[in-house]
C-alpha positions as CSV (number, residue, x, y, z in Angstrom):
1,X,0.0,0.0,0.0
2,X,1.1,3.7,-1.1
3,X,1.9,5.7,1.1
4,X,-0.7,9.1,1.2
5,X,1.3,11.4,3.5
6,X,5.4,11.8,3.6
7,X,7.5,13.7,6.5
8,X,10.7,15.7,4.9
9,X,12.6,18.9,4.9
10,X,13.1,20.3,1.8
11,X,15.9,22.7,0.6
12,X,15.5,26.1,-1.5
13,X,17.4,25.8,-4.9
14,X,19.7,29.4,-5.3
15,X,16.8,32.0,-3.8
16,X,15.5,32.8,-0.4
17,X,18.3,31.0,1.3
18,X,18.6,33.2,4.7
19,X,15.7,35.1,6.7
20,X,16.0,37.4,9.3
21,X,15.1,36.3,12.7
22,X,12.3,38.8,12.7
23,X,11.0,37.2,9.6
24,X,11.4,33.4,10.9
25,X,9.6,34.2,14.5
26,X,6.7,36.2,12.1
27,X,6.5,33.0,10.0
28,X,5.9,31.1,13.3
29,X,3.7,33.1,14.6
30,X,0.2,31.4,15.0
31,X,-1.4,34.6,16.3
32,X,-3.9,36.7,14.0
33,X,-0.8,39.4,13.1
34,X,1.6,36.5,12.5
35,X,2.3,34.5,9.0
36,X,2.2,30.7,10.0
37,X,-1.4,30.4,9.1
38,X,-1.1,32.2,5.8
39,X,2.1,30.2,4.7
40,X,0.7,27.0,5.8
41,X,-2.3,27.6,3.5
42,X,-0.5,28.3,0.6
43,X,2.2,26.4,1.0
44,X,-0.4,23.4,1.5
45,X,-2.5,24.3,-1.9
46,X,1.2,23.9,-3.9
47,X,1.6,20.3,-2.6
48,X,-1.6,19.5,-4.5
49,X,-0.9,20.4,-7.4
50,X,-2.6,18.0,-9.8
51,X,-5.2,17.2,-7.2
52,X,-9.3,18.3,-8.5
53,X,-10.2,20.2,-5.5
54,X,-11.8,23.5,-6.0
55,X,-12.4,24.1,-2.4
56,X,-10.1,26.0,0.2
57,X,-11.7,25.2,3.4
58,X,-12.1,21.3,2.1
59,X,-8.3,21.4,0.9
60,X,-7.9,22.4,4.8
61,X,-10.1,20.1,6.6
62,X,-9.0,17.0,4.7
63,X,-5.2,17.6,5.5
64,X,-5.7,19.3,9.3
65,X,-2.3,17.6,10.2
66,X,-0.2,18.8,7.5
67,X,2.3,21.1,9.2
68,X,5.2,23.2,7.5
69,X,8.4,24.2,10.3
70,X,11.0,26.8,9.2
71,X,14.1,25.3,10.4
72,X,17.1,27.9,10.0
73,X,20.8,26.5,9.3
74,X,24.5,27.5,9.9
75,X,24.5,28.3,6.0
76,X,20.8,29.0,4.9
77,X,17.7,27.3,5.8
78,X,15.5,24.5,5.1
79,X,11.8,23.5,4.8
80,X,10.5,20.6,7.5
81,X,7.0,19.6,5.9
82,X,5.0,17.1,8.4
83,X,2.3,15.1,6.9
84,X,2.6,16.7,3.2
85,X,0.7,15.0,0.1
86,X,2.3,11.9,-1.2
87,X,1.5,13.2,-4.5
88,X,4.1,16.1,-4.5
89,X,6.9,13.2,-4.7
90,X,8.3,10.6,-6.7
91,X,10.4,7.5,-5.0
92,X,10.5,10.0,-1.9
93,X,12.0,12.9,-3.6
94,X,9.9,16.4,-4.2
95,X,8.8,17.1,-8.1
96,X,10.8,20.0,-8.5
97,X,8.2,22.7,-10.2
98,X,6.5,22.2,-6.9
99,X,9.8,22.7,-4.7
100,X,10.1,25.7,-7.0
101,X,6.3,26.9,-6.2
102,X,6.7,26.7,-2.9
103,X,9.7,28.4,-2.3
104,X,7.9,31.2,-4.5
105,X,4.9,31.4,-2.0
106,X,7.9,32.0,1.0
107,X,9.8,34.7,-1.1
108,X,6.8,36.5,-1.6
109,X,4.9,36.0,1.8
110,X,8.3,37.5,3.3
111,X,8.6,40.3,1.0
112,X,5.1,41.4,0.8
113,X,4.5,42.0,4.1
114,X,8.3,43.3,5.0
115,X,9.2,45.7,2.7
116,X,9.5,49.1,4.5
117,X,6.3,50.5,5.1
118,X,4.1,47.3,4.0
119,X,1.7,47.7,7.1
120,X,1.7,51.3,6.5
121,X,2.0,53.5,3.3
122,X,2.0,50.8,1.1
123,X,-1.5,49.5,2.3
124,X,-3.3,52.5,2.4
125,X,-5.6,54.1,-0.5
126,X,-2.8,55.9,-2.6
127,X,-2.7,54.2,-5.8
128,X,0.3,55.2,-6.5
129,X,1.4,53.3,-3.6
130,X,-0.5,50.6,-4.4
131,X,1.0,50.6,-8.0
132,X,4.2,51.3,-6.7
133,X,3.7,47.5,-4.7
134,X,2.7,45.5,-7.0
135,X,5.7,46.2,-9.0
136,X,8.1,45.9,-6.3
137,X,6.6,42.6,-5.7
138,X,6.9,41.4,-9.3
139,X,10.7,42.8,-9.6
140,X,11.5,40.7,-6.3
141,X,9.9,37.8,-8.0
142,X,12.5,38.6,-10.9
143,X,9.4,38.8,-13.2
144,X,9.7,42.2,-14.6
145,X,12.8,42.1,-17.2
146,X,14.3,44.9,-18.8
147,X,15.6,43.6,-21.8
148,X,12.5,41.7,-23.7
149,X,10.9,42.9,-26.1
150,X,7.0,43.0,-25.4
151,X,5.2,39.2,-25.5
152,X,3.3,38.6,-22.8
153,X,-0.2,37.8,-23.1
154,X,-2.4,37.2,-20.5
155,X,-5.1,34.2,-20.7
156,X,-8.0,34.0,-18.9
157,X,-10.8,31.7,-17.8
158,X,-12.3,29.3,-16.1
159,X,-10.5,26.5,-13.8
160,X,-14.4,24.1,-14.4
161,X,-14.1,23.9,-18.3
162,X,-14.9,20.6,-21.0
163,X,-12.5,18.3,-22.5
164,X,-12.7,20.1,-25.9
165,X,-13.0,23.5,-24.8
166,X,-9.5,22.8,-22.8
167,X,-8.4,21.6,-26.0
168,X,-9.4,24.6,-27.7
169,X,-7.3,26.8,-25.1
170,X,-4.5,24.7,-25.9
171,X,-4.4,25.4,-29.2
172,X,-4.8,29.0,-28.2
173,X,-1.6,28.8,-26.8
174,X,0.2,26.5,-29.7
175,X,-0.5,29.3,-31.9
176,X,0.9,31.6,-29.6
177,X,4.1,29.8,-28.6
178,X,4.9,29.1,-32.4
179,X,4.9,33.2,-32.8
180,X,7.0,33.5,-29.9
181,X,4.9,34.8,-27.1
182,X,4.7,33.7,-24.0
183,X,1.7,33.0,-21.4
184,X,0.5,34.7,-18.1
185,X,-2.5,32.9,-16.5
186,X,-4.4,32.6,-12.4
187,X,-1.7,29.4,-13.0
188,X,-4.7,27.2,-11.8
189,X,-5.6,24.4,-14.0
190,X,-8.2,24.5,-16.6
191,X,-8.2,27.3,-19.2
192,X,-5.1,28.6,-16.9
193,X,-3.0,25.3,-18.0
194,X,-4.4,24.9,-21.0
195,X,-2.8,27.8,-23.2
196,X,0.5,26.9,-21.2
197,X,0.9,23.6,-22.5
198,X,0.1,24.5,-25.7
199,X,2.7,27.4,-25.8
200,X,5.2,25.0,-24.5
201,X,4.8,23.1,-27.4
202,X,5.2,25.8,-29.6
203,X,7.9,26.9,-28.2
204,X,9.5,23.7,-28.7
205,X,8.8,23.5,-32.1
206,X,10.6,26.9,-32.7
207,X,13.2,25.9,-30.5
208,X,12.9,28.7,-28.2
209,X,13.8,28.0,-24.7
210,X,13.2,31.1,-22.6
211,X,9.2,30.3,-22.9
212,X,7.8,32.1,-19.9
213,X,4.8,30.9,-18.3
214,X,4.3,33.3,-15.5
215,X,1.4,32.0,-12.7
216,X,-0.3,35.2,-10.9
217,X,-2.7,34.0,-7.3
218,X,-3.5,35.2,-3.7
219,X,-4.0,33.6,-0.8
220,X,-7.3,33.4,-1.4
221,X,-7.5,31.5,-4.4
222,X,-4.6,29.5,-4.1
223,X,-6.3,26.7,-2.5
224,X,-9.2,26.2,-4.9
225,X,-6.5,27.0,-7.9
226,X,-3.3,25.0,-6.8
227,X,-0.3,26.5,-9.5
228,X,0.0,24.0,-12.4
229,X,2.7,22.3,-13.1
230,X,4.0,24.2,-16.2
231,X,4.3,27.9,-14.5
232,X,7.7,28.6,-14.2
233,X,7.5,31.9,-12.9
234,X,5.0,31.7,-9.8
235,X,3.7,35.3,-7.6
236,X,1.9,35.4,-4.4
237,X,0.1,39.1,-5.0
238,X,-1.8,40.1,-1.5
239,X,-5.2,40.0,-2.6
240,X,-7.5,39.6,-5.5
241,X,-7.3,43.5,-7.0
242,X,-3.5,43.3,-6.6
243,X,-3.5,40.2,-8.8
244,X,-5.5,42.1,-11.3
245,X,-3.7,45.0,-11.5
246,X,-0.6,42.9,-12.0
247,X,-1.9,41.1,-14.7
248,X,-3.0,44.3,-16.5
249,X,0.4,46.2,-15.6
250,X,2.9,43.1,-17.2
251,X,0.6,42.0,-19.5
252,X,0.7,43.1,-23.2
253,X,-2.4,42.0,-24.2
254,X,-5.4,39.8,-22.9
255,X,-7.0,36.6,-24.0
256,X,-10.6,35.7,-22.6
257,X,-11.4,31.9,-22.9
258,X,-14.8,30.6,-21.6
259,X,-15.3,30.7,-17.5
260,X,-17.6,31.3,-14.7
261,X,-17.8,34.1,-12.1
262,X,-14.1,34.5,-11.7
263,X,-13.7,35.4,-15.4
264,X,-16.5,37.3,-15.5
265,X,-15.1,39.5,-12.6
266,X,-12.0,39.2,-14.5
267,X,-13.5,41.1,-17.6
268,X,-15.5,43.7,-15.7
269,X,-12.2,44.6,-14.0
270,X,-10.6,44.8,-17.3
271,X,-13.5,47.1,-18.8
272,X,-13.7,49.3,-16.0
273,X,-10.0,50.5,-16.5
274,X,-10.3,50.6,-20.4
275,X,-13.3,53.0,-20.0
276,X,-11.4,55.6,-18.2
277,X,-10.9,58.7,-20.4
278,X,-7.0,58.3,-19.7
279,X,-6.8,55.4,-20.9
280,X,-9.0,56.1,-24.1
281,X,-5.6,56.3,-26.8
282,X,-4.0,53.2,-24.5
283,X,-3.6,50.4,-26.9
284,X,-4.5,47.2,-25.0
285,X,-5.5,43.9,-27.3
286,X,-8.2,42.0,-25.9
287,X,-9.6,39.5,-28.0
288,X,-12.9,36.9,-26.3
289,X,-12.6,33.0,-28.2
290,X,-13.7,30.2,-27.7
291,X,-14.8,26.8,-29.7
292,X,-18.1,27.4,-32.2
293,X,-20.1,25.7,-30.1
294,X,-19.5,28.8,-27.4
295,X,-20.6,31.2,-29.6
296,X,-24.0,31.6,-27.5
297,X,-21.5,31.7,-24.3
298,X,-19.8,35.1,-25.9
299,X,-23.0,36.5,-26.8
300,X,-24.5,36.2,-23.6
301,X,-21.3,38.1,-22.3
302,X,-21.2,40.7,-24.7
303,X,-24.9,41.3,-24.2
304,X,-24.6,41.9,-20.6
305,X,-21.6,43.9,-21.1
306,X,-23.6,46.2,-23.5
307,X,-26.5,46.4,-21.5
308,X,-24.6,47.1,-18.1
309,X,-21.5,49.6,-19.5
310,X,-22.7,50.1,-23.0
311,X,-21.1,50.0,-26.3
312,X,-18.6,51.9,-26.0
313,X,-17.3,49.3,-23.8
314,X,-18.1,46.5,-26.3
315,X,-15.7,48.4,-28.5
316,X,-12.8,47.5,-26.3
317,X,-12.8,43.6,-27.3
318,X,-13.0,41.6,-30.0
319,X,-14.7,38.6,-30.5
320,X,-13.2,35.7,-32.5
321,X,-14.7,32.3,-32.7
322,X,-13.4,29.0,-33.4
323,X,-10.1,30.7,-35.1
324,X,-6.7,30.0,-33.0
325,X,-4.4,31.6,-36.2
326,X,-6.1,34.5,-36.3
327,X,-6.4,35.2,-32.4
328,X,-2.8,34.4,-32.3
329,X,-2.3,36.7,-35.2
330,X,-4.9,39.3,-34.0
331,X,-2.5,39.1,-30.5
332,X,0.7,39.6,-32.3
333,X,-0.3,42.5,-34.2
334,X,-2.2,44.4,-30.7
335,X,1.7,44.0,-29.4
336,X,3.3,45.2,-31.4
337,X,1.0,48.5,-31.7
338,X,2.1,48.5,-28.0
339,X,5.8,47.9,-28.2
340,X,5.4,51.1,-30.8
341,X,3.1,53.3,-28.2
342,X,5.3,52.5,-25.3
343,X,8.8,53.0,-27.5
344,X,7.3,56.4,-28.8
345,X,6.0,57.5,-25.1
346,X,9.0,56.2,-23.6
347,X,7.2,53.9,-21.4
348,X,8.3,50.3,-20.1
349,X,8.1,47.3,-21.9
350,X,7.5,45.5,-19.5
351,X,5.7,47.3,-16.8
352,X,2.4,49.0,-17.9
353,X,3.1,52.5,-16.1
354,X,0.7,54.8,-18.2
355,X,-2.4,52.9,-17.4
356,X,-4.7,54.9,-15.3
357,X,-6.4,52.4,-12.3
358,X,-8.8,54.3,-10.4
359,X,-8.5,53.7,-6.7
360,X,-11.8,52.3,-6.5
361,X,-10.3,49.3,-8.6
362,X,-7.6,49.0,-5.9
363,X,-9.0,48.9,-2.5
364,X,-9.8,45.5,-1.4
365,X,-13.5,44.5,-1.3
366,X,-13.9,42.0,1.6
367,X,-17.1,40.2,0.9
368,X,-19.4,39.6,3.6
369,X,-23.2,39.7,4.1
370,X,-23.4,42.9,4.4
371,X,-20.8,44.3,2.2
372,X,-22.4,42.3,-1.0
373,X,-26.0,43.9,0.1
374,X,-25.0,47.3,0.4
375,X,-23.3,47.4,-3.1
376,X,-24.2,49.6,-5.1
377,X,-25.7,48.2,-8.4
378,X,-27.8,50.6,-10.4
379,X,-27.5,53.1,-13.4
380,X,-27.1,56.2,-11.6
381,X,-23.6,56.4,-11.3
382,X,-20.7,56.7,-13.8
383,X,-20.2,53.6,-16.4
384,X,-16.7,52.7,-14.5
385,X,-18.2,52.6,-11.0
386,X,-20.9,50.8,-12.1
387,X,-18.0,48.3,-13.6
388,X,-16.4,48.2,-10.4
389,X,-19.2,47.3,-8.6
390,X,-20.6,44.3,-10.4
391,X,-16.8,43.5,-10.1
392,X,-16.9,43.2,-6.3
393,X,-20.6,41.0,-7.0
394,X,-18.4,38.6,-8.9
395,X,-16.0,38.6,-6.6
396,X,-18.3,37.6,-3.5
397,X,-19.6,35.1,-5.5
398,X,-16.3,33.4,-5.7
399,X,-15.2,33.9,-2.4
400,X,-18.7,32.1,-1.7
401,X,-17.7,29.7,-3.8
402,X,-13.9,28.6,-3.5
403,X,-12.5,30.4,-0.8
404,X,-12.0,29.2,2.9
405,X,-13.7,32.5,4.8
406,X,-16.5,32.8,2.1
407,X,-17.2,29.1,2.0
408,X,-17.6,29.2,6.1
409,X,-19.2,32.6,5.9
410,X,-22.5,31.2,3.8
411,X,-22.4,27.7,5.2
412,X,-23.6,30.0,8.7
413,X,-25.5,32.9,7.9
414,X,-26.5,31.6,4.3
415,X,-26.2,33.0,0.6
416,X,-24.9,36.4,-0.2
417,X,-27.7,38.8,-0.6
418,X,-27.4,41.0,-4.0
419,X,-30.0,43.8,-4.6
420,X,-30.3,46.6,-6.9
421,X,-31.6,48.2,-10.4
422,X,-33.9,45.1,-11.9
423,X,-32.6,46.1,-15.6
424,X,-29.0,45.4,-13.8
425,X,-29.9,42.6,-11.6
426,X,-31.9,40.1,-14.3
427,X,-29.4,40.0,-17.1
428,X,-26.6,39.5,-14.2
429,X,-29.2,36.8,-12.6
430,X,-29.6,34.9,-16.0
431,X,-26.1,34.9,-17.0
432,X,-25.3,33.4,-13.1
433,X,-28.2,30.6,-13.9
434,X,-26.2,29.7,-17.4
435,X,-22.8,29.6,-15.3
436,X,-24.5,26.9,-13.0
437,X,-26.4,25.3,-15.7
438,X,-23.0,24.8,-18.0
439,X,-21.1,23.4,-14.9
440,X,-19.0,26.5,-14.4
441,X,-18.8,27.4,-10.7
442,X,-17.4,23.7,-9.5
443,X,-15.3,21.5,-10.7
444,X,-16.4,18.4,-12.5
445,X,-16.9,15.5,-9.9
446,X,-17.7,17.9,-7.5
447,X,-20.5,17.8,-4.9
448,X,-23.7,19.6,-6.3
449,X,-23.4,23.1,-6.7
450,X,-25.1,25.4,-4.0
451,X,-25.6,28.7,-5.0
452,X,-23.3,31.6,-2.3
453,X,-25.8,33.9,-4.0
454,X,-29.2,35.3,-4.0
455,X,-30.6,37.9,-6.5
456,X,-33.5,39.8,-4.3
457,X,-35.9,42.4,-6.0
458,X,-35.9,46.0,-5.2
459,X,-33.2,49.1,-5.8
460,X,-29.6,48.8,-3.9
């Protein structure tokens, strides 16, 4: 018989090799201000990688005596993992993408909450500040790099997909890899793996061997999102609109494959910074695709888009179905309109410092019962606030969904409440229904889907 759990201590390879003693007692620390907690989640979620869980507070409860122990050495230190998943080893040795991951959620753990001023300036409303994070983040996590030329595209969508439609994002990312780009995804499985493995492959075929396939999560999402095994470059952002805005600020362009809630939220976010006046001359490719049979999936989407923002905001994608060359191609020419903008405003390549990100994209919405009811989801406001809040509804819905305190949060006082406008709230209520109906809140296999939601009548 196999064994299911393994006791080991594990070694760093080149990074992260000494910590401060104020950064080992803070990783220790149990209490509500310490780190232990948050490390041992994530740290957890990368040791089951591969595993079909979708479900943070499940992923903890079914491994409640898995326990990670810093232990520091004369030259370094090292990694004692108690009771950790079977599954991240082969003949008693760790997979070494996953030793990689999880010495990636320790680097950035550490650094995001001990860089000078973290509990201060640097987590307060500025969003310059907030900007000026992210990035330090993703340079300490060697992401951000000088010398490439621009050819990063961000993919998303949904971690609950079919067979053929993760065949179709594979293909996505073949076509991408063989013109030399490389991927950014949530690194979850799914749509997130799919355009990875399909760039690798491209990549291979043109020989190119500095294939980046950057993984962006939170703590958060993590769990129900474990990194795949193909990122290479993993980042722990602090929250969900960090993540975001650091897709938007290293990406080059943006890729939306079918999903659920998460992508939806994913889209609005992306709207609601395209729509600012700022950002109106901004060149940004975002192209929707998807097989032909989920042509009535993008219609549905770019009918609620156009109902809830307008057209205007419709102008901001394009939709391309059933065509991997000519996304691919439609991707490659965006870029390089970008790599000219950027060259001729002397902006980074690879750091998207002219977008404008209103603050109210960057303060983090904690979902709770009354949070979700009090948003504010009607037409009297201005088109980018109204983005921004049906952004924050998506984002409760996942948390209600996936993640540990949301999860625990509707299992006691029950589903989310959402109220509002009616000409806001049925089109959003009717595109939720075809998320269920098409299997795209849980993961296949999963236990049947309870809604963390419920539309009520009657203005916000």
């Amino acid at each position: 018989m196999s064994q299911t759990t393994i006791n080991t201590l594990v070694s760093p390879e080149g990074s992260l090799e000494i910590l401060s003693n104020h950064e080992v007692n803070r990783l220790k620390d149990k209490s509500e201000g310490g780190l232990y907690q948050l490390f041992r989640q994530c740290a957890l979620a990368v040791l089951n990688t591969g595993v079909e869980m979708d479900d943070c507070k499940n992923l903890l409860e079914s491994h409640s005596d898995f326990d990670v122990r810093l232990v520091p050495q004369p030259r370094g230190l090292k990694l004692e993992l108690i009771n950790a998943p079977a599954s991240a080893f082969v003949d008693g040795y760790m997979l070494r993408a996953i030793r990689e991951h999880l010495f990636a959620v320790l680097r950035d753990i550490i650094y995001s909450y001990s860089i000078p001023a973290a509990a201060g300036k640097f987590r307060d409303n500025n969003s310059e500040t907030t900007t000026n994070l992210i990035f330090h983040i993703l340079r300490n996590a060697r992401v951000l790099q000088a010398g490439r030329q621009p050819d990063l595209v961000v993919c998303w969508g949904g971690h609950s997909i079919n067979r053929e439609e993760y065949v179709y994002s594979k293909d996505i990312g073949h076509e991408l890899g063989l013109r030399g780009m490389s991927i950014c995804t949530g690194c979850g499985p799914g749509a997130m793996k799919g355009p990875m493995k399909g760039a690798f492959i491209g990549h291979a075929k043109q020989r190119i061997k500095d294939g980046r396939y950057i993984g962006i999560t939170e703590p958060g999402i993590i769990g129900a999102e474990a990194p795949n095994p193909i990122v290479n470059e993993l980042v722990i952002m602090p929250d969900i609109e960090k993540r975001l805005e650091a897709f938007v600020r290293a990406g080059h362009g943006v890729i939306v494959l079918p999903g659920g809630v998460g992508t939806a939220e994913e889209i609005l976010y992306l709207l609601g910074i395209l729509l600012h006046p700022d950002n109106a001359n901004l060149p940004f490719p975002v192209v929707f695709t998807g097989r032909r049979e989920n042509a009535p999936y993008f219609e549905m989407i770019d009918q609620f888009i156009r109902n809830a923002l307008g057209d205007e905001a419709a102008s901001k994608y394009e939709i391309i179905i059933d065509d991997p060359v000519r996304v691919a191609q439609y991707m490659k020419n965006g870029i390089a309109e970008v790599q000219s903008f950027r060259r001729s405003m002397q902006d980074a390549y690879y750091f998207n410092w002219m977008l404008k990100i209103d603050p109210v994209f960057q303060q983090p919405f904690e979902p709770n019962h009354r949070s979700m009811r009090e948003l504010e989801l009607h037409r009297d406001q201005p088109v980018h606030l109204i983005a921004a809040n049906l952004r924050k509804a998506f984002s409760g819905i996942v948390a209600g969904n996936v993640k540990a305190h949301g999860i625990l949060q509707v299992q006691k006082h029950g589903p989310f409440e959402i109220s509002g406008d009616p000409a806001l709230l049925e089109p959003l209520e009717e595109m939720l229904a075809a998320f269920v109906a098409q299997n795209r809140m849980k993961l296949p296999g999963s236990a049947v889907y309870r809604p963390s939601y419920r539309i009520v009548s009657g203005a916000a």
